[in-house]
C-alpha positions in Angstrom: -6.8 -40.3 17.1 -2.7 -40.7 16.6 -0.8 -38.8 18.8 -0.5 -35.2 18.5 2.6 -34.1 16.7 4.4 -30.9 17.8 6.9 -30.7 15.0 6.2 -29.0 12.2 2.6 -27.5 13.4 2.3 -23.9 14.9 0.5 -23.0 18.2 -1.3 -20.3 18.8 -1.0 -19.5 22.5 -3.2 -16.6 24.4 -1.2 -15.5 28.1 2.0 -16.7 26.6 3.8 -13.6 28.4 4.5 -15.2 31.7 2.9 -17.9 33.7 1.6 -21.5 32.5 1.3 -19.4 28.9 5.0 -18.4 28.7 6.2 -21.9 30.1 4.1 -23.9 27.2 5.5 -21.6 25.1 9.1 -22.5 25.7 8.1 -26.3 26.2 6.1 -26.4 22.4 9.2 -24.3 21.0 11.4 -27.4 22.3 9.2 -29.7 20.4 9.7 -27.8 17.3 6.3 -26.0 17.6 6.4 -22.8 15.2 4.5 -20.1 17.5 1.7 -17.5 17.4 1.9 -15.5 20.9 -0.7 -13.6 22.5 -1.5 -11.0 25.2 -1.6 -7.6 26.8 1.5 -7.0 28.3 3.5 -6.1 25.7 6.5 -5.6 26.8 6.8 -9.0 28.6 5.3 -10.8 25.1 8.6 -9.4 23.5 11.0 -10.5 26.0 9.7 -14.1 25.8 9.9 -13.7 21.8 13.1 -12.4 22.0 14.7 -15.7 23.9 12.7 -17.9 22.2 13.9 -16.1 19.0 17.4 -16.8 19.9 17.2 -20.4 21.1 15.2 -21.2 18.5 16.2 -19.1 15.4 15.0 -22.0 12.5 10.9 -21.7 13.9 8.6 -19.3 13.0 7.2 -17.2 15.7 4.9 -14.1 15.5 3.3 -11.8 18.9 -0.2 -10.2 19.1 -0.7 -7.9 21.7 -4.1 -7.7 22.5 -6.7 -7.0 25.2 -8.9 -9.5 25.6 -11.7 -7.6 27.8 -12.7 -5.8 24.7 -14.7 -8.1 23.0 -14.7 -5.8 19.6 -10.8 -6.2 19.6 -11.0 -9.8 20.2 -13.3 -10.4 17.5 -10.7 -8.5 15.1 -7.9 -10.5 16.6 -9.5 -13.7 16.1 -9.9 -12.8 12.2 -6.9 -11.8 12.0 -5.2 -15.2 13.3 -7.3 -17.3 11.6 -6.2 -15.7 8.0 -3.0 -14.7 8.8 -2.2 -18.8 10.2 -3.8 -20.9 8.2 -1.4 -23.9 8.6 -2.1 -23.9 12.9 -3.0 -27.0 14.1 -3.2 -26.1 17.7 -4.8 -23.3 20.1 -4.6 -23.1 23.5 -6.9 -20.7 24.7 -5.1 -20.2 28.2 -5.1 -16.2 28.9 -7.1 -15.6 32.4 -8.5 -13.3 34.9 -9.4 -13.0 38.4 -11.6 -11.1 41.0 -12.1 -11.0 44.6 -15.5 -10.8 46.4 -18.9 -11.2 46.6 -21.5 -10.8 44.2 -22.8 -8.0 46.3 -19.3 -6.4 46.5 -18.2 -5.9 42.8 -19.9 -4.2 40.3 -21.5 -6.0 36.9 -18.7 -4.4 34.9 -16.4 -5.9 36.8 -18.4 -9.2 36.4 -18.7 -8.8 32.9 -14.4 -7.8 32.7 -14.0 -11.8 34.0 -16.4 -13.2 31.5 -14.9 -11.9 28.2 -11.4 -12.3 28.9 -12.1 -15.8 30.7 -15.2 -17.5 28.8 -15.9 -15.1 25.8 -12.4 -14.9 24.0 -11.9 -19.3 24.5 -15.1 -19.0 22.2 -14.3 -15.7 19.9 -11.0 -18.0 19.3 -12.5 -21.3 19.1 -15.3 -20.1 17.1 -12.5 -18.9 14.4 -10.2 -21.4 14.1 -12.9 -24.3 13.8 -12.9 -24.0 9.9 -9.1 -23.8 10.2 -8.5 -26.8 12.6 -11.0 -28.8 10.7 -8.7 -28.3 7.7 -6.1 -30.1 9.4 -7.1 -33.6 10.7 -5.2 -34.2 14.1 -5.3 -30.7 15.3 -6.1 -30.0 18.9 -7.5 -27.3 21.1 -6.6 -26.9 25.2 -9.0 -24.5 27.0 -7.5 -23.7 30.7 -10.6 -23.7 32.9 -9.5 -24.2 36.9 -10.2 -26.1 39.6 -12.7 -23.4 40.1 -14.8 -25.0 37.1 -14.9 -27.9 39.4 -16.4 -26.5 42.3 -17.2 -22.9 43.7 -16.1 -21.3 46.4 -18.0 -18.1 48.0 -16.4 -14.9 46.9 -15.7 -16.2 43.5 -18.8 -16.1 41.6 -17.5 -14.3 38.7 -14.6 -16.7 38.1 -16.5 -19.5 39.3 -18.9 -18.7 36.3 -16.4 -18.1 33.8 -14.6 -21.7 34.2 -17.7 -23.9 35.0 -18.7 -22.3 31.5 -15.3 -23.2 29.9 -15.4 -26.9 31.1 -19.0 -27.0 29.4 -17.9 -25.5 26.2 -15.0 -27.5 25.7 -16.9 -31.0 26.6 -20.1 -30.0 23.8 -16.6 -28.8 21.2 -15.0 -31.8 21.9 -18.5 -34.0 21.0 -18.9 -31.7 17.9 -15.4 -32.1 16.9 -14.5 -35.7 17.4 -15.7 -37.2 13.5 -13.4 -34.3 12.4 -10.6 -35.5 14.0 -9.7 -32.7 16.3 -9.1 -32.7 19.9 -10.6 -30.9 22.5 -8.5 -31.0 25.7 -10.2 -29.2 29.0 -7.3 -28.4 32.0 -8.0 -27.7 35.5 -5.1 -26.7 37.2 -5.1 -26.0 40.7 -2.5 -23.9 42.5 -0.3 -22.5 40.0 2.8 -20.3 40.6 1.6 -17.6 38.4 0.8 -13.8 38.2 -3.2 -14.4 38.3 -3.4 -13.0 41.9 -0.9 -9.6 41.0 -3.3 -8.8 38.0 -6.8 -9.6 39.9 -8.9 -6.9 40.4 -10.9 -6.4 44.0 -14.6 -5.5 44.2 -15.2 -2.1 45.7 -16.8 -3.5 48.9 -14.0 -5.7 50.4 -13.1 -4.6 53.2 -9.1 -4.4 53.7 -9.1 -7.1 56.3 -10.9 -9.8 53.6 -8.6 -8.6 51.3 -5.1 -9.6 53.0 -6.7 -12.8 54.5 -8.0 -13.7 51.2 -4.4 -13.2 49.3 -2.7 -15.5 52.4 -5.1 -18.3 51.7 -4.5 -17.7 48.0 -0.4 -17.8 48.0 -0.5 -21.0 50.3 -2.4 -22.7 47.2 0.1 -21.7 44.6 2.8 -24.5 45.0 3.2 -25.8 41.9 5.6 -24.2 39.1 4.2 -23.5 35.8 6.8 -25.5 34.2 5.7 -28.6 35.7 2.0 -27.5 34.8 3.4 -26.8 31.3 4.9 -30.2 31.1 1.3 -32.0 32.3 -0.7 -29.9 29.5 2.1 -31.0 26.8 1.3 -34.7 27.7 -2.4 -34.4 28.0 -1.8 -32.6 24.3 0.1 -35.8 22.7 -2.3 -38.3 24.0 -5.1 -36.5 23.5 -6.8 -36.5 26.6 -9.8 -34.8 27.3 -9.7 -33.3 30.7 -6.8 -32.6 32.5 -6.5 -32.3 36.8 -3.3 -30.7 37.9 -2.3 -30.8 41.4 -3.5 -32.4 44.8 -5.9 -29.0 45.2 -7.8 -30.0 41.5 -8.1 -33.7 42.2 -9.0 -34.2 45.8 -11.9 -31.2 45.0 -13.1 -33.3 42.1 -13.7 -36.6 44.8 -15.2 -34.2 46.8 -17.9 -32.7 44.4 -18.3 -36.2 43.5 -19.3 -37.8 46.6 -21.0 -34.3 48.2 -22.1 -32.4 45.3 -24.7 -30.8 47.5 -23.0 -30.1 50.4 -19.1 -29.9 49.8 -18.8 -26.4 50.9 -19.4 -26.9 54.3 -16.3 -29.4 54.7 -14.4 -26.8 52.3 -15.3 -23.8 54.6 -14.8 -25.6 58.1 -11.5 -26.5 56.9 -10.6 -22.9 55.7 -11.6 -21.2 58.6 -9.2 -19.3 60.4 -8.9 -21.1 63.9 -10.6 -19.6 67.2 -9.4 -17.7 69.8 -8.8 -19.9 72.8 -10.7 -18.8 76.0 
């Protein structure tokens, strides 16, 4: 396929109210993207509008606030897109969720909580916009997975589910939609600067202790600004590449499942083990 072409096309972006969401946002409104913005927090949705508004008074741009979880709602939302933006030639299904803990520490609500907003609403959205994207040769979808779709570490089952089912949506989409002339686009970005960790929920059983030591390990991970993330996606986007490593922590994990796809968890685990006590 040509190149993607930002100017003139609309975006519909999901977790455009901070984060990598917000920061594509800004990046596809410099490209002369007209934009479609989606996601909970309301008022943070209409403080990104609002600047993007003013730098950018000539583009169209229109907000959703939505909650993903509720599949119901996302099923109205995703009708309501699809007719209401029939000229949008790209969606970037990028709104996420975390938890913390074991499968025997959180409950299957909050199992099933990770599932729709992660894996459920990429194909609620998807599943909508096919007919519309189809309609416009050279279109493009980008489904943020995560280096957890890569490999899965213990405590993160739910997640770990979620984006292992994301990358395998987006490669079978991306077969279907190939003779159509769309792109599919799969991203697994690895420590992120954003507000994932603030908005995860904890399962009832972690103790206090696994708690703290879990956010330390998770903090020292985020290193790399969403802008720069936000800058690798809109590349990957152009020319139309189909998966998408950001960072040191996706790539060296993707060797590593590679050459120990049985076994990479006990390197992993050695090497995040909090040292021990000397004598």
């Amino acid at each position: 396929m040509q190149p993607y072409q930002f100017a003139g096309g609309t975006a519909v972006v999901t977790g455009a109210a901070s984060g990598i969401g917000e920061a594509l946002a800004v990046q596809l409104a410099a490209r002369g993207s007209n934009l479609v913005l989606v996601d909970r927090d309301k008022d943070r949705l209409g403080d990104v509008a609002d600047r993007l508004r003013a730098a950018h008074p000539g583009l169209g741009l229109a907000t959703h606030v939505a909650d993903l979880s509720d599949d119901a709602a996302t099923d109205a939302l995703a009708a309501t897109l699809a007719a209401e933006h029939p000229e949008t030639t790209l969606l970037v299904n990028n709104a996420g969720v975390a938890l913390g803990g074991r499968l025997d520490q959180v409950t299957l609500e909050d199992f099933d909580w990770v599932m729709s907003v992660n894996f459920r609403s990429v194909v609620r959205l998807t599943h909508a916009f096919v007919p519309v994207l189809k309609s416009h040769p050279g279109s493009h979808v980008v489904n943020v997975s995560s280096v957890f779709g890569i490999f899965a570490p213990a405590g993160q089952a739910a997640y770990a589910a979620s984006k292992f089912a994301v990358r395998g949506f987006s490669e079978a989409v991306r077969h279907e939609l190939a003779e159509d002339r769309v792109g599919v686009t799969v991203v697994h970005p690895g420590g992120i600067r954003t507000r994932i960790a603030e908005s995860a929920r904890v399962g009832s059983g972690v103790s206090r202790e696994e708690y703290e030591q879990g956010q330390r390990q998770f903090k020292k991970l985020l290193s790399i600004p969403p802008e720069d993330a936000a800058a690798q996606i809109m590349t990957a986007i152009e020319k139309r590449r189909p998966r998408l490593l950001i960072g040191w922590s996706a790539r060296v994990p993707d060797v590593l499942v590679r050459l120990m796809p049985g076994s990479y968890w006990k390197l992993i685990a050695k090497r995040a083990a909090p040292p021990k006590p000397a004598g």
